[in-house]
C-alpha positions in Angstrom: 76.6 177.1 143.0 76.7 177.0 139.4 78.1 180.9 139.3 81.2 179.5 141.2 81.5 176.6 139.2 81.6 178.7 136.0 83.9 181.2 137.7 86.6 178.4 139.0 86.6 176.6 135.5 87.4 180.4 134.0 89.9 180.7 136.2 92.1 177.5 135.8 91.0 176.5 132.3 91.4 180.0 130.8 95.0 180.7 131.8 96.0 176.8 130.7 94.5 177.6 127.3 96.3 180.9 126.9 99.6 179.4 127.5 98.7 176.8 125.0 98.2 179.7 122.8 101.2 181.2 123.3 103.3 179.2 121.7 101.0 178.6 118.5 100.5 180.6 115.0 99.1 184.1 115.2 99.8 185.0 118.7 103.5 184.8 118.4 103.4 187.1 115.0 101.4 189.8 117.0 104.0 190.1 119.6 106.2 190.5 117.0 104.6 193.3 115.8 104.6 194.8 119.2 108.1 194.1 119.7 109.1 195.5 116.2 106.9 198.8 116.7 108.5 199.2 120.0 111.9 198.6 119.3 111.5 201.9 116.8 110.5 204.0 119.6 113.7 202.3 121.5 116.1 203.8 118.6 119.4 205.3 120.3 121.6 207.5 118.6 124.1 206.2 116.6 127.4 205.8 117.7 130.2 208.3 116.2 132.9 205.9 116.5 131.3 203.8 113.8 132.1 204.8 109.6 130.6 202.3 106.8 132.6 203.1 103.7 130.0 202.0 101.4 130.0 200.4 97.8 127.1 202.0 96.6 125.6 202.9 93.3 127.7 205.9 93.0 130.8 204.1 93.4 130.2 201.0 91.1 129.5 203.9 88.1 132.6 205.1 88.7 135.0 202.0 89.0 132.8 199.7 87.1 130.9 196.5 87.3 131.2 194.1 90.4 133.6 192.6 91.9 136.4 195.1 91.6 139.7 193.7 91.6 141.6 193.1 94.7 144.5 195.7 93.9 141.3 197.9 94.2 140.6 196.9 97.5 144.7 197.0 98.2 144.8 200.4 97.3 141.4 201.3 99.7 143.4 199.7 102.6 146.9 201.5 101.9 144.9 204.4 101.5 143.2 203.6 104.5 146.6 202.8 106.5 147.9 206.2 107.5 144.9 207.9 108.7 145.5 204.8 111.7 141.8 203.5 112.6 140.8 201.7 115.1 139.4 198.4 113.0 138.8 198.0 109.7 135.8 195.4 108.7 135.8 194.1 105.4 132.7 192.6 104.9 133.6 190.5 101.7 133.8 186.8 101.3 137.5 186.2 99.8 137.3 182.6 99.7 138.6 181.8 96.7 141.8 183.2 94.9 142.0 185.7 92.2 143.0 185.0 88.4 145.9 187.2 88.9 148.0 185.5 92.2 149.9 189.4 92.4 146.5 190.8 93.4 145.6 188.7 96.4 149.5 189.2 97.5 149.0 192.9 97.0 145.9 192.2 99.4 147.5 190.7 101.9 150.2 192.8 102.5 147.9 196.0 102.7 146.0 193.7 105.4 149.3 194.1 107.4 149.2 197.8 107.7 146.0 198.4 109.6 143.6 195.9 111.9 141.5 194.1 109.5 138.7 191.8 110.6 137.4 189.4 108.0 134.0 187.2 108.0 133.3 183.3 107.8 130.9 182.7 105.0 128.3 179.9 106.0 128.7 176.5 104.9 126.0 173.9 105.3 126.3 172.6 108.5 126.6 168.7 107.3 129.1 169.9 105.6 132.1 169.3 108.6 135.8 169.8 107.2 139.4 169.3 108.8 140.3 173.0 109.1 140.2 175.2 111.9 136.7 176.6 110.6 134.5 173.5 110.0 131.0 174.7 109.3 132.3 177.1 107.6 134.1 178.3 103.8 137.7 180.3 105.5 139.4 183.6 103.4 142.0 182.5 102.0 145.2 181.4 104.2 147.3 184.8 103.2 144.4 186.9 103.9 143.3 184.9 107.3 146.9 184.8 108.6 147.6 189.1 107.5 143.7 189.6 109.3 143.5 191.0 113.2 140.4 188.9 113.7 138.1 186.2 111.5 134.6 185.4 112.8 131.2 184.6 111.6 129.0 187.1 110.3 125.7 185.4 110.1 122.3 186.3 111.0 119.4 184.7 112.7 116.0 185.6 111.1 112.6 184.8 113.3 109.8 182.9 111.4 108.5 185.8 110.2 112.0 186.4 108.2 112.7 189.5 110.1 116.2 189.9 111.6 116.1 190.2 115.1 118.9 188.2 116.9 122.3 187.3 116.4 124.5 184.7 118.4 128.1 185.4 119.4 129.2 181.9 119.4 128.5 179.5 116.4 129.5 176.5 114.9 130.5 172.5 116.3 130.5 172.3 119.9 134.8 172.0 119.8 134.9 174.9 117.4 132.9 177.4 118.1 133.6 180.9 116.3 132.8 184.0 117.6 130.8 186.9 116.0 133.2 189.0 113.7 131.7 192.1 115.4 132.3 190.9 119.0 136.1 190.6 117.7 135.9 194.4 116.6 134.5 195.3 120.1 136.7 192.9 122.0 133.4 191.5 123.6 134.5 188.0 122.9 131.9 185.9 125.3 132.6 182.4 127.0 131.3 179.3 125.8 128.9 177.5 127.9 129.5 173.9 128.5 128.1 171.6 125.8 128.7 168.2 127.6 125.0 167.1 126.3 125.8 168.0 122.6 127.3 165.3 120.0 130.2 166.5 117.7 128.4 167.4 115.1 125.3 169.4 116.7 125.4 172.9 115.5 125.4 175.2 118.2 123.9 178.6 118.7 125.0 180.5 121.8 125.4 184.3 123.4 122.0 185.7 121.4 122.1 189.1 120.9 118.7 190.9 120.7 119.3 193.6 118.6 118.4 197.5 119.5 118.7 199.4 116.5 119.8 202.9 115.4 117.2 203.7 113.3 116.4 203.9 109.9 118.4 202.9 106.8 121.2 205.6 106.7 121.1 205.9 110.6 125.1 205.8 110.7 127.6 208.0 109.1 128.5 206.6 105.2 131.1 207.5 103.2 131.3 206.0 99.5 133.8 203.5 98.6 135.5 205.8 95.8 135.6 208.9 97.6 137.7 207.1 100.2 139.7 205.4 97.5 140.5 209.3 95.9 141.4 210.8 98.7 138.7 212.7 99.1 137.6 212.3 102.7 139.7 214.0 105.8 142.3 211.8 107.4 140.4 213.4 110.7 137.2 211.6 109.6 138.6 208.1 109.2 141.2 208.0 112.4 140.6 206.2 115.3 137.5 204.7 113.8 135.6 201.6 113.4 135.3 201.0 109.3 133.1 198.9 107.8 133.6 198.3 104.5 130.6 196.5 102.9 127.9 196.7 99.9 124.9 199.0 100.5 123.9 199.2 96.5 120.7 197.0 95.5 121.8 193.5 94.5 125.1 193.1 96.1 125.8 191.2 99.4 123.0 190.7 101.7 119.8 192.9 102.5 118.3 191.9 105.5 114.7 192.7 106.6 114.6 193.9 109.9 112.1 195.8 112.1 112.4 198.6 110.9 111.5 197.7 107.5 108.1 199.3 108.0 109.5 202.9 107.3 112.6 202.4 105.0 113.0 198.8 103.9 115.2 196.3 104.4 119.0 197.0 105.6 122.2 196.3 103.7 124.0 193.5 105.7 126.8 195.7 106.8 124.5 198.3 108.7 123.3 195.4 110.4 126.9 195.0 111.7 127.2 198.8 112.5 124.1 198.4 114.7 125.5 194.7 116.4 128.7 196.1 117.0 127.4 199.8 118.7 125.3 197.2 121.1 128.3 195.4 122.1 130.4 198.6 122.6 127.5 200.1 125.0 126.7 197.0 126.4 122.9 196.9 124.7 120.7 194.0 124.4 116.9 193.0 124.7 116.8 190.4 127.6 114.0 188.1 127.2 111.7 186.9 130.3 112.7 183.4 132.0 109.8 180.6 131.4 108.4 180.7 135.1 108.1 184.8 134.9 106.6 184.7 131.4 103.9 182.5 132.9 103.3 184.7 135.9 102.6 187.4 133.1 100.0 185.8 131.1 97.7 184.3 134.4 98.0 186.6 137.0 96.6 189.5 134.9 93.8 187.0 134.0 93.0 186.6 137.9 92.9 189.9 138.7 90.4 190.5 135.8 88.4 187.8 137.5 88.4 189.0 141.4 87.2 192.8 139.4 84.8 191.2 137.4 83.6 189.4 140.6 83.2 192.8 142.2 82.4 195.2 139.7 80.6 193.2 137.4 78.3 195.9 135.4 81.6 197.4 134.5 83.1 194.7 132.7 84.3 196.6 129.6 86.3 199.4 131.4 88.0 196.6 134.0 88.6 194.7 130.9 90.0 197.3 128.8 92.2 198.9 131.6 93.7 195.8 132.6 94.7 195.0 129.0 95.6 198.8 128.3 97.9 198.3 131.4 99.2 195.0 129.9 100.2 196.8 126.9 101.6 199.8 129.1 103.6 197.6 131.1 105.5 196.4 128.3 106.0 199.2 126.9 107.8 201.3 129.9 110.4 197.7 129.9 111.0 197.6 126.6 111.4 201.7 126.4 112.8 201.9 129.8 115.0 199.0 130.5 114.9 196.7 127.1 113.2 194.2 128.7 110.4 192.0 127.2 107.2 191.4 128.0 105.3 189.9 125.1 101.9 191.4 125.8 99.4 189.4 123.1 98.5 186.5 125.5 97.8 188.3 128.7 95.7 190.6 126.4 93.7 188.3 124.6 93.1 186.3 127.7 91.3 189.6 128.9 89.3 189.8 126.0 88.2 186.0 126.1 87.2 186.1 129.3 85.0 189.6 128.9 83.4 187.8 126.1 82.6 184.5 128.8 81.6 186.9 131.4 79.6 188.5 129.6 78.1 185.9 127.3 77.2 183.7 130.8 75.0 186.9 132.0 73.1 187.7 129.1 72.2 184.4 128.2 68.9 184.7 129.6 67.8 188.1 127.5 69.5 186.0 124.4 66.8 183.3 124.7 64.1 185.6 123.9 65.8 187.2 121.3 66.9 184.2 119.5 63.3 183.1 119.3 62.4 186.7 117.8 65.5 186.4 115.1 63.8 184.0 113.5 60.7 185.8 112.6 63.2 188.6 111.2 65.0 186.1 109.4 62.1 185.3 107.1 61.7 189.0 106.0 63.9 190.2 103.3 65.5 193.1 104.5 65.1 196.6 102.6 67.3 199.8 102.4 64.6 202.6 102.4 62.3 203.0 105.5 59.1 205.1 106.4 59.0 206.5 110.0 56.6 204.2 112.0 54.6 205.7 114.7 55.8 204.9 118.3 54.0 203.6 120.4 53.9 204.4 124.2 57.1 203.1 126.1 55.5 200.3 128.5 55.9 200.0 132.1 57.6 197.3 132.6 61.1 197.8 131.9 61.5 193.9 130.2 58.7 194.3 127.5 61.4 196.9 125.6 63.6 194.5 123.6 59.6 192.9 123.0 58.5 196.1 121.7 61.9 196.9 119.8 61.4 193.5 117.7 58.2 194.1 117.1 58.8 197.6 116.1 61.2 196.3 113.5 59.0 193.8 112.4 56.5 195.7 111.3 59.2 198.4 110.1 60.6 195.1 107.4 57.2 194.8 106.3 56.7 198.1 105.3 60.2 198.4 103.9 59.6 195.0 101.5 56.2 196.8 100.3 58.2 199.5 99.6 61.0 197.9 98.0 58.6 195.8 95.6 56.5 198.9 94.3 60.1 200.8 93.4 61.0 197.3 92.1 58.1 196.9 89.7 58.5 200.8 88.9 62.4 201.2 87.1 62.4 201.0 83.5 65.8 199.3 84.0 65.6 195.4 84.4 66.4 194.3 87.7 66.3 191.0 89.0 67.1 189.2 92.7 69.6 186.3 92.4 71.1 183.7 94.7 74.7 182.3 94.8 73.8 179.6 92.2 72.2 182.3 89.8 68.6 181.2 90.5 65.9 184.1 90.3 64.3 185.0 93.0 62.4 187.9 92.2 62.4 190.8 89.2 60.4 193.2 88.0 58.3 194.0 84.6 61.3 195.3 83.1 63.2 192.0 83.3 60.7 190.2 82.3 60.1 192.2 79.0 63.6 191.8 78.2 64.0 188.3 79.2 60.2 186.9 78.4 60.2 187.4 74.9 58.5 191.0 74.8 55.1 190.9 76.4 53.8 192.8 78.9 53.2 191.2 82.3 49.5 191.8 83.6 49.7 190.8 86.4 52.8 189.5 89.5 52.4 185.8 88.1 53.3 186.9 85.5 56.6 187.8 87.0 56.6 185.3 89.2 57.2 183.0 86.1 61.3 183.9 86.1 60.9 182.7 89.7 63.4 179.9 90.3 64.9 179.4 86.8 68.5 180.3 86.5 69.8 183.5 85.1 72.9 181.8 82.9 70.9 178.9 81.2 68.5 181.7 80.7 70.7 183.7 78.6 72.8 181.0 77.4 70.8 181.1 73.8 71.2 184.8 73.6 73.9 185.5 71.4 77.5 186.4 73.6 79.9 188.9 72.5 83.3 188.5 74.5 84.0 191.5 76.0 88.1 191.9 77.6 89.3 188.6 76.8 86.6 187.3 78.6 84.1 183.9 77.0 80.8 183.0 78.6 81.5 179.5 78.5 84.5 179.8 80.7 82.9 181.7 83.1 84.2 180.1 86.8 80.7 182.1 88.4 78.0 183.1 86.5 78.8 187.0 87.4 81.9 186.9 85.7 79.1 187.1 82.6 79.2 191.1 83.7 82.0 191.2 81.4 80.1 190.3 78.4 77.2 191.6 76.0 74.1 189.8 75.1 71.5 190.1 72.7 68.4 188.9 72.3 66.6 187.1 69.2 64.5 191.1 68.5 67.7 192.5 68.4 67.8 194.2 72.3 71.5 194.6 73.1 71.8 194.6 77.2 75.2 194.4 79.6 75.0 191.9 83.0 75.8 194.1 86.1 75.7 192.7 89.2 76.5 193.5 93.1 76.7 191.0 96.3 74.6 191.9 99.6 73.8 190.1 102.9 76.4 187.8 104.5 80.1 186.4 103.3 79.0 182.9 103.1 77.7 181.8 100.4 74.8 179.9 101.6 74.0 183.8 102.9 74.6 185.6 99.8 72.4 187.1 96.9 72.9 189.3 94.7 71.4 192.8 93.1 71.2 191.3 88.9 70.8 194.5 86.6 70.7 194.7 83.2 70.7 197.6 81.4 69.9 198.1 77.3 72.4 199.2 75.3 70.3 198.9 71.9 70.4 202.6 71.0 74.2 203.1 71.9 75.2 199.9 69.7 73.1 201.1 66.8 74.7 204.7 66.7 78.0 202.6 67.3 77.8 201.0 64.0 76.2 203.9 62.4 79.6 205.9 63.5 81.5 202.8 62.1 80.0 202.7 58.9 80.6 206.3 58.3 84.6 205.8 59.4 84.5 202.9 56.5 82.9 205.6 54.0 85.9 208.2 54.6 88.3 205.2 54.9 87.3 204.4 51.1 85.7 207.1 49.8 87.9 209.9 50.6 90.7 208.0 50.3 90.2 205.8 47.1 90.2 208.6 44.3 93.6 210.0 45.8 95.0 206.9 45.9 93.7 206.4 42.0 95.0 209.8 40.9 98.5 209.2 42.5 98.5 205.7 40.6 97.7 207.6 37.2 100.6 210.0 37.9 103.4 206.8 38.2 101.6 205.3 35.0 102.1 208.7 32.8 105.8 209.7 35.1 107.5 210.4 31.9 105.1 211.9 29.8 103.6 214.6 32.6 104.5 218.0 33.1 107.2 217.8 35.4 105.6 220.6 37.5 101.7 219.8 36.9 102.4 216.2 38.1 104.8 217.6 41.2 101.5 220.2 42.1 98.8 217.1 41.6 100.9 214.4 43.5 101.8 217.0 46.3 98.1 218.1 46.6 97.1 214.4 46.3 99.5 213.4 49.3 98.3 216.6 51.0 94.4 215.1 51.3 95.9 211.3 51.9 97.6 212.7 54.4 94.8 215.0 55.9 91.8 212.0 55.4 94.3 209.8 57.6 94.4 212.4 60.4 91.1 212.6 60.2 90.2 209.4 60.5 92.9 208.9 63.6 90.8 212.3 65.1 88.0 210.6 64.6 89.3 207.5 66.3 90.6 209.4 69.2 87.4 211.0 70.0 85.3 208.0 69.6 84.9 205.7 73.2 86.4 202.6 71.4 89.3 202.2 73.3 90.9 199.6 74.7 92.2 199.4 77.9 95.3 196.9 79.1 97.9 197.2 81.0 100.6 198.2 78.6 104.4 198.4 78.9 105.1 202.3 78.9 108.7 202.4 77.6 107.5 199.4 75.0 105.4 202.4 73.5 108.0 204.8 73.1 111.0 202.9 71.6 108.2 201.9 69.3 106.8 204.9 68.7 110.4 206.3 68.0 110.8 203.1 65.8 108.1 204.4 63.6 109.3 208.1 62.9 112.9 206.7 62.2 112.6 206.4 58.5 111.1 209.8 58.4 114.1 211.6 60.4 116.6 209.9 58.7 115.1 211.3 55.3 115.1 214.8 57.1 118.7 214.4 58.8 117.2 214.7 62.6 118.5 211.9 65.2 115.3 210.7 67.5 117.2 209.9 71.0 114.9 208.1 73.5 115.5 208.6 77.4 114.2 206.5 79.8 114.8 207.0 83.8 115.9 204.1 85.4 112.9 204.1 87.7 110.1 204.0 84.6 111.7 201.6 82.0 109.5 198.8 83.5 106.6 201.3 84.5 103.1 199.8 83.7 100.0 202.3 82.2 97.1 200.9 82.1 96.0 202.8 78.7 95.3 202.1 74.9 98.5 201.0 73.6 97.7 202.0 70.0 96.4 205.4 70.3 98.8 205.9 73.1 101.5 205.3 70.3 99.9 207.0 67.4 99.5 210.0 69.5 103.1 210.1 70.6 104.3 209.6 66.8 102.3 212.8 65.9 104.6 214.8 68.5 107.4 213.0 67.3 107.1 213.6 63.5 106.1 217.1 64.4 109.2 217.9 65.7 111.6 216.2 63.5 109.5 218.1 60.8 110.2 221.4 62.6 114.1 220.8 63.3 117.1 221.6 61.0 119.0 218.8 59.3 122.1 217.8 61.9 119.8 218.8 65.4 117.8 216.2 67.4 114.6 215.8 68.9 114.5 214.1 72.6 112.0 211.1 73.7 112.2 211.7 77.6 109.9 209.3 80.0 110.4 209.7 84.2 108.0 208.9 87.0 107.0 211.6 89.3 106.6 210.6 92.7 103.3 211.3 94.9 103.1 214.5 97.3 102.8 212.4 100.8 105.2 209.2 99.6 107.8 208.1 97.5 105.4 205.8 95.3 105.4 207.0 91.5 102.1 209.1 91.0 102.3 210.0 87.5 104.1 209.3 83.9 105.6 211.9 82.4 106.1 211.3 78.7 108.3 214.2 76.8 109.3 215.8 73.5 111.9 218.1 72.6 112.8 219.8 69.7 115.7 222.0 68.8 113.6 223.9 66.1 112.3 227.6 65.6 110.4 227.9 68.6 107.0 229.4 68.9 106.2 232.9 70.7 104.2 232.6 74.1 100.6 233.6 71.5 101.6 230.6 69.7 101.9 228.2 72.6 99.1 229.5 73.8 96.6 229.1 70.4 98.0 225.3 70.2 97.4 224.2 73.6 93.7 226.1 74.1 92.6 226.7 70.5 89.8 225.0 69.4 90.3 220.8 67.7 91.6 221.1 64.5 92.1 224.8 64.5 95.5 226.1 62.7 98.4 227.3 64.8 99.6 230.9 63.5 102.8 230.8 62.1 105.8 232.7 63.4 106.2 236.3 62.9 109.7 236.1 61.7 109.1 233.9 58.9 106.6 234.6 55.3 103.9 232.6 55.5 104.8 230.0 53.1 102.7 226.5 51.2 104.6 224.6 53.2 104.5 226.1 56.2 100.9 226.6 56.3 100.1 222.3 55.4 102.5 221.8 58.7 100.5 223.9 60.6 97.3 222.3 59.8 98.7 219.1 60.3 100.0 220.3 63.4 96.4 221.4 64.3 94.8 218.1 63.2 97.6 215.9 64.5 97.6 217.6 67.9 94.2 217.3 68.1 94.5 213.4 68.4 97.4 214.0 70.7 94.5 216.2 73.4 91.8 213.5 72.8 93.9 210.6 73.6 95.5 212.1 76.4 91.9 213.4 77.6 90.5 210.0 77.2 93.5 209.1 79.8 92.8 211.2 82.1 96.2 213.0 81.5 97.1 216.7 81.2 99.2 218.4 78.0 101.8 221.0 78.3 104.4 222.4 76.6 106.7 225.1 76.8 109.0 226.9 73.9 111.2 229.3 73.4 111.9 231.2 69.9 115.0 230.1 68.4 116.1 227.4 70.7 113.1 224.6 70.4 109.8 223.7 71.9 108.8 220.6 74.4 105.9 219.1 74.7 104.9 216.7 77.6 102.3 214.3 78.1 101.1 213.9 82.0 99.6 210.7 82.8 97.6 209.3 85.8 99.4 206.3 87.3 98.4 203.9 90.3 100.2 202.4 93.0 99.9 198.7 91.8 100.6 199.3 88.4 104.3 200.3 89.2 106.4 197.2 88.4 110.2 197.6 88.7 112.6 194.8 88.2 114.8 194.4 90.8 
């Protein structure tokens, strides 16, 4: 009796609740999903009849900024005129006159030499006016009275913001305007009878459930000034449907619609292409009435139920057919006769109602099992595990789940002993946390670092960190901010992972820590390690201190002996003080590159997320002076694509390294030539997303030989590139080539610290590039739009 109760509330409480469902949050966006995914597989091909001339990017860089000027859309339309097509839609918004009164009458009369169909741009609906348009902001009168047809052109986006319907009636319920693309395909549709609607209820009728083409770029385009020169056939443009409208980014409307998923969204006037091919083939999605839609999500629910009834130890294959069938089902209308079925209801009823079924008959092994949890939930659990011995499988078949819980019992136990001794045993301090940061176990290690240096005797000993929490623990311990980030600020007490610490004798350690068990927090603990960094701080500052000795030492007496030269300037030898201050100036200039060698090889860097083309203009900033002096012009080139790119790199020694190229080549190229900054994105093998920066510079120089290339890009650090064959080894040339060395040395360090590649190619007599390749992630690419 009870099995049949159960069973009769499943089957008239279930199929209420799913229709209840239906209608709220989540369920709806997954049938959208389903709908948009199968609307792609729907795609027919487009129609030929359709042309969108289309003001694109090539067209606005060669007639200018937007707007154009109406003569220039005159002249389109006369252009337009003899080739005779069928409609012309001009998806523009001329609702309020020119500065020059001769261009909109230029406008109007070229209207009069073709059909031309003009839109209705949206007005706020309170917003009710006397004219023949209320609701909506008219053309202008000479353009509405020269146009063929003048209708709405407005969308209707779901929830979800996704385009998927638009009505062929709209507006007051005594002025209802049809859809400008209806008027093109002389499907005007009758309006139903609004006796129940007030005067100024806005009205929505005649939906059109879109089917569309495909793609972005599905239908033939033409651009604007091609059309406008002349330079498409007559043949091409007769007896067609134009569409004239904006497909450029950031002009007129870009609609997201569901096909977004593979191109993006759609400019508003391929939306009109696709609207207007479904009205000339007669195409449109036709939605299920309410009493069919509610067949559709019960009856498939019953049927599960009578199988289940039957076939009950085969719950999961009834269950998964029926909602595979569901799904199938809809498919084959939308595919086969655009018809939909929205299939998430019907198929999450079948998966509620496996998960009842089969709840309600294994509730009696659960009891058992529940009890057993317990016991397991009291054992910490463990990640290595020594094979137990099995015992024999007993006889009667319900004593196995027994024997698997106890099995695994005794497996936790081992694993915790297990755990504990490898615990005790790492020389790195490790210690077991909970959400809150209190300490629930650690081993000698921590203790040593965090008990003041003794050595524990015994587990109590241990046990004395038990309980106390790790950040009040540390908070005396001296804190050196590490990215930006301040202990005291911390909003949970791992965020101290991003800091140093050390202790009162002098032990430098790092907080690294790693979440386990559940995703609540009353469930959570955490894996606390904290590794010394004593030695690698102390041969840190040793490496700093010698940087400060060169810094002063090898510095400070050429600095000394270039002062003494401006104190005696005019009673030196003229030569002997040109020799000493050039020699001087030769080790300045060599203890500098050192010391930015040095740098570049060291691990100090600093990682942010810095503004690629930011370095280069100032890196180009910095050599200005320099090429000016030596007559060279430093021209930076930035793609449109990377301007905005962000690298997460070193911003500094990313700089510095690029200035090195920079003066390299301006040092190498005649008075009068110039030397060419270049940055561009390269895009990934398997999508359009940038991949890598590419970073760029060109001389127009002397060129090297390929044995030259070759000795700078895989000679050893700081060794000197030969010098051309064609040209006496000279004083000067041989200190550029050892700054060359030097200097390009920091160049390979930096860009091997950034996990980049260097390349260059040259060619005698004509100039040498060098280009820096550098390793760029998807969601560090940030273009303005």
């Amino acid at each position: 009796m009870r099995l049949i109760v159960e069973r009769l509330l499943m089957a008239l409480l279930l199929p209420l609740a799913m229709l209840g469902l239906a209608q709220r949050p989540g369920l709806p966006q997954m049938d959208a999903y389903i709908h948009d995914r199968l609307l792609i597989l729907a795609s027919h091909r487009a129609s030929p009849d359709i042309l969108i001339i289309a003001i694109d990017e090539h067209s606005l860089r060669e007639l200018g900024r937007w707007p154009w000027s109406r003569e220039t859309h005159a002249r389109l339309l006369e252009r337009l005129a003899p080739a005779a097509p069928r409609a012309v839609l001009l998806d523009l918004f001329l609702t309020e006159p020119s500065a020059d009164p001769r261009e909109d009458a230029r406008l109007a009369q070229a209207m009069g030499l073709l059909p031309v169909y003009l839109p209705l741009l949206h007005a706020s609906p309170l917003a009710f006016s006397s004219h023949e348009w209320p609701g909506f902001l008219p053309p202008l009168p000479d353009f509405a009275a020269q146009a063929r047809g003048v209708g709405h052109a407005d969308l209707a986006p779901d929830t979800d913001g996704v385009a998927r319907t638009l009505y062929l009636l709209e507006g007051y319920p005594t002025h209802l305007q049809p859809y400008v693309g209806a008027l093109i395909a002389q499907r005007i549709s009758q309006p139903a009878s609004t006796s129940e609607a007030t005067p100024t209820d806005w009205l929505r009728q005649g939906p059109l459930h879109l089917l569309f083409a495909g793609p972005r770029g599905s239908y033939r385009t033409v651009p604007y000034v091609s059309v406008l020169r002349g330079e498409v056939p007559a043949e091409l443009l007769r007896d067609k449907l134009l569409l004239v409208g904006a497909t450029a980014p950031g002009l007129g409307d870009q609609t997201l619609t569901p096909n977004a998923g593979i191109r993006g969204v759609l400019p508003g006037v391929e939306v009109h292409a696709n609207a207007i091919d479904n009205l000339m083939h007669g195409r449109n999605v036709s939605m299920s009435p309410p009493l069919w839609h509610t067949a559709w999500t019960i009856v498939p629910l019953w049927i599960a139920l009578w199988l289940l009834v039957r076939l009950g130890r085969h719950a999961l294959p009834v269950t998964f057919g029926l909602a595979s069938a569901c799904l199938l089902i809809s498919g084959v209308a939308m595919l086969g006769w655009h018809h939909w079925l929205p299939p998430a209801a019907p198929m999450l009823g079948l998966a509620i109602l496996y998960l009842l079924w089969s709840w309600r008959r294994l509730e009696s092994q659960f009891v058992y099992l529940r009890r057993r949890a317990q016991v397991l939930d009291a054992l910490p659990g463990g990640t290595f595990e020594v094979m137990p011995v099995r015992a024999p499988a007993p006889a009667d078949p319900t004593a196995h789940p027994k024997q698997a819980l106890d099995r695994a019992i005794a497996r936790l136990r081992r694993m915790q002993q297990l755990m504990d001794k490898a615990m005790q045993a790492m020389p790195v301090a490790m210690l077991i946390c909970d959400e809150e940061g209190r300490i629930g176990s650690g081993n000698a290690a921590a203790f040593r670092l965090l008990g003041g240096g003794s050595l524990p005797s015994n587990d109590n000993d241990c046990a004395a960190l038990r309980g106390v929490r790790l950040p009040e623990l540390i908070a005396p311990f001296a804190v050196k901010p590490a990215s930006g980030m301040d202990a005291a600020r911390a909003a949970h007490w791992t965020d101290l992972r991003h800091c140093e610490f050390v202790t009162s004798d002098a032990r430098v350690f790092r907080l690294e820590a790693a979440v386990f068990s559940g995703d609540a927090p009353e469930d959570r603990g955490w894996v606390v390690m904290l590794p010394e960094l004593t030695a690698e701080r102390e041969a840190q500052r040793q490496r700093d201190e010698w940087r400060q000795f060169l810094s002063h030492d090898l510095r400070s007496p050429q600095v000394t002996i270039l002062s003494i030269l401006s104190m005696h300037e005019a009673t030196a030898d003229a030569g002997l003080r040109t020799a000493i201050r050039r020699e001087a100036e030769r080790t300045l200039a060599l203890a500098e590159g050192f010391m930015d060698f040095a740098l570049a090889e060291s691990d100090d860097y600093r990682f942010a997320d810095t503004h690629i083309g930011t370095v280069l203009l100032d890196a180009r900033d910095q050599v200005w002076h320099y090429a000016q002096a030596q007559g060279v012009r430093v021209e930076a080139r930035l793609d449109d694509d990377a301007g905005d790119t962000i690298l997460r790199a070193d911003g500094a020694l990313l700089t510095r390294a690029i200035v090195n190229l920079l003066n390299n080549a301006v040092r190498h190229s005649p008075s009068g030539r110039s030397v060419e900054l270049r940055l561009n994105v390269e895009p990934g093998a398997e999508r359009a997303d940038a991949t890598h920066v590419r970073i760029s510079v060109g001389d127009q120089g002397s060129g090297m030989t390929p044995e030259q290339l070759d000795a700078l890009l895989h000679a050893p650090r700081g060794r000197r590139v030969p010098a051309t064959p064609e040209a006496a080894p000279s004083e000067t040339q041989s200190v550029s080539t050892r700054r060359m060395g030097l200097g390009f040395s920091v160049v390979r360090a930096v860009v091997q610290k950034h996990h980049g590649t260097l390349g260059a190619s040259s060619t005698p007599g004509i100039g040498t590039t060098v280009w820096l390749r550098l390793p760029l992630t998807d969601s560090r690419r940030s273009t303005s739009r």
